[in-house]
N, C-alpha and C positions, 0 to 999 in steps of 0.2 A: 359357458363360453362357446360363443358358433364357430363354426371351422374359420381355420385361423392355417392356412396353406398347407397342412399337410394331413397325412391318414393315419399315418405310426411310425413312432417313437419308439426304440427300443433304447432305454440308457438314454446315452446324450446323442443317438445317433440318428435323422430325421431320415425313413426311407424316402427316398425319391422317387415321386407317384411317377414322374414322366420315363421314368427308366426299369424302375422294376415291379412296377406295379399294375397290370391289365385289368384297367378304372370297371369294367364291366364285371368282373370278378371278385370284386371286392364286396364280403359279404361280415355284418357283425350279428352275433344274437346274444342277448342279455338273457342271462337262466334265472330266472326268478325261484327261488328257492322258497319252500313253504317249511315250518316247522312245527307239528302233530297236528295239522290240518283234517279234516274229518270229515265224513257226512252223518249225519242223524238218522236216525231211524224213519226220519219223512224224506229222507235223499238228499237234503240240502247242507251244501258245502261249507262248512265254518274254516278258512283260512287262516291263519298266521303266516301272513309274509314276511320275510324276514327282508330288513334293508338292505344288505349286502348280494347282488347280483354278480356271478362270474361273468366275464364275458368272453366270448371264443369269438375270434375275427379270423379269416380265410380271405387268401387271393391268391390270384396267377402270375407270376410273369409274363410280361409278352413271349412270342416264343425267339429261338436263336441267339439268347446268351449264349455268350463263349464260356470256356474254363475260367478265361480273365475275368470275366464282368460276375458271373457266378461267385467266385472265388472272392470278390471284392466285397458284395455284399455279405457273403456268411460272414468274411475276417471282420466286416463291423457289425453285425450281428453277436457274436461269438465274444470279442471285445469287451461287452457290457452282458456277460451270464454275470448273472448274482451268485450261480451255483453251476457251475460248470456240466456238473453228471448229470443231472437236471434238466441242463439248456433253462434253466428260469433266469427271467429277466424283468425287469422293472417297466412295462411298459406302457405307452399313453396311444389312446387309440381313440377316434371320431366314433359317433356313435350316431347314425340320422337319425334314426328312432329319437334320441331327445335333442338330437343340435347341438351334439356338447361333446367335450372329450373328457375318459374315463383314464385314470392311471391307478391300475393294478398290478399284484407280479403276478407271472403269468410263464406257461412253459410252452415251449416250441416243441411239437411234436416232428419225428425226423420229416426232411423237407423230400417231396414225394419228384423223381426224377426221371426223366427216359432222354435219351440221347439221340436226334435229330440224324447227327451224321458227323465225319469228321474231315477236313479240309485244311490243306496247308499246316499241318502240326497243330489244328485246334480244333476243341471238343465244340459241338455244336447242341443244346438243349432245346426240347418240345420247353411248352409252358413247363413250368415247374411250381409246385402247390407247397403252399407256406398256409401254417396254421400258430395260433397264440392266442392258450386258454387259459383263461383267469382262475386261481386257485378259488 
């Protein structure tokens, strides 16, 4: 299936590329996994690919989320863990590499933060770095 308006799914929850997602950021890589793959004694590589690729997808937010807007995305994020201590989640995510979108579960590792500055009673955030790896 080609992209079909959006980048990731967590649950039933569609990030919203125009708000928390800085489009140049967004990075996916499929781990091809090999299973007793070898080389021979002439050097040459005998594979066993195995079907099942994890995938880890990475992006930024733009910078200057507040606590609110922050706060909004993790509560739907967080919403749809499968496994709470975990952070895993059921995720669907675009893949350009094949034009298509993959749905694995997949764990959110902590989301990487620094704080911009604070104004008016509100927290102000640089980008802030979200990852979700595929078991």
């Amino acid at each position: 299936m080609a992209y079909s308006g959006f980048l990731i799914k967590v649950g039933d929850y569609i990030i919203p590329d125009d708000k928390y997602i800085f489009l140049k950021s967004y990075n996916v890589t499929r781990n091809v996994q090999d299973l007793d793959s070898y080389r021979d004694a002439n050097g040459v590589l005998h594979r066993t690919a195995l079907e099942h690729a994890p995938v880890k997808v990475e992006f930024e937010t733009p910078p200057m989320l507040t606590d609110i807007t922050f706060g909004e995305l993790m509560w739907n994020i967080s919403r749809n863990y499968i496994n709470y201590s975990e952070r895993k989640v059921l995720a669907t995510v675009y893949v350009p590499e094949l034009n298509e979108y993959i749905t694995q579960e997949m764990y959110m590792p902590d989301p990487k933060t620094s704080i911009y500055g604070t104004k008016d009673g509100r927290i102000y955030y640089n980008a802030i770095r979200f990852a979700f790896i595929g078991y």
